[in-house]
N, C-alpha and C positions, 0 to 999 in steps of 0.2 A: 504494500500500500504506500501510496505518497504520503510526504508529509505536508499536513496542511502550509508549512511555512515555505517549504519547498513550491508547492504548487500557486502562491500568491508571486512569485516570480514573474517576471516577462516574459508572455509566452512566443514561443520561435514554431510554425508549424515546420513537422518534419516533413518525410516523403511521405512513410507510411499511413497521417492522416492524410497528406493528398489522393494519396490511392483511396484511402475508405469514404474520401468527401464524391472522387469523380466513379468509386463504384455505385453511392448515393443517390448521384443525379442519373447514370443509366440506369437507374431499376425502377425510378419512380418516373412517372409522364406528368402528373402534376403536381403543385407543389409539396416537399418538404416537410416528411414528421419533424417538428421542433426538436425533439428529446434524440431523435437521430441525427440532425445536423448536429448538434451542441456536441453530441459522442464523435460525432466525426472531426467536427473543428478542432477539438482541444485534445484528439489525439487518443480516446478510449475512453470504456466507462470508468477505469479507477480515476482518472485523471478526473473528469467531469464530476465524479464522486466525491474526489479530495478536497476542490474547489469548492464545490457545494459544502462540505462540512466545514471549510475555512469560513465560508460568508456564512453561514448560521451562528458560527460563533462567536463571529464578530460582532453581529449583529446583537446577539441575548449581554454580549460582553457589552456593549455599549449602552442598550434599552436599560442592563441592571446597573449601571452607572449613574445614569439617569435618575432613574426611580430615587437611588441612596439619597443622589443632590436633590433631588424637589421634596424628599422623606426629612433630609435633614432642616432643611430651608422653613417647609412646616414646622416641624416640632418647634424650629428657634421661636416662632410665632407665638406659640400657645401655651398662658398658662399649665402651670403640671396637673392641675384639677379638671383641666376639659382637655388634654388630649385623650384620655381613652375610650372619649366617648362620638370624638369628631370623624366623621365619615369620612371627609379628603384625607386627611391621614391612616385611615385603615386602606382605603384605596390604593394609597402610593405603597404601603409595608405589601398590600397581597400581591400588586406589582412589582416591587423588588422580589418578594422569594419566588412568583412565576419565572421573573426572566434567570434569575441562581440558580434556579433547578434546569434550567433548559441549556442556558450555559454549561453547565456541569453536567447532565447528561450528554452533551455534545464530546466529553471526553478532555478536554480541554484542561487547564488548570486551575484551582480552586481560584473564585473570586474574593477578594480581604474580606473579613469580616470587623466591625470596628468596634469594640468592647463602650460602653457607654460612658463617656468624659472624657475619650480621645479626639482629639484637634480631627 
């Protein structure tokens, strides 16, 4: 398998996806499955695979970033008596562990976690 850090590289087409892009266009008369040009372009399914699992995790890595800063930004706002009761804020906390778990099932490396009274 590639590795995702591998595969966010610059991609260079080889021969062998030109072959599979120009076997591609003799086999079909009208246009193009999407999911098989993309295997052809980028040179194979692991490849189109590796990529993919690079941008989902960039992606959850970035959304759970997010969520932390709009999570913390709240809390700074609100008395300690009404945040457990405030709905924007349980929104943004069940938003951060969606994107934490989805990042981290993606395989990827544990997202920080910040102990309460850390900068």
């Amino acid at each position: 398998m590639i590795d995702p850090a591998e595969a966010t590289t610059v991609f260079r087409m080889d021969r062998s996806a030109i072959t599979q892009l120009d076997d591609l266009h003799r086999s079909h008369d009208g246009p193009l499955p999407p999911e098989a040009l993309q295997t052809a372009i980028l040179g194979g399914a692991t490849r189109r695979a590796a990529l993919a699992h690079a941008a989902r995790l960039a992606l959850h890595s970035r959304l759970a970033a997010e969520a932390r800063l709009g999570t913390a930004r709240r809390r700074a706002t609100l008395p300690a008596s009404s945040a457990p009761a405030d709905p924007w804020l349980s929104r943004l906390s069940a938003t951060l562990a969606h994107h934490r778990n989805a990042a981290c099932s993606c395989g990827g490396p544990p997202l920080p976690r910040r102990k309460v009274g850390e900068g």
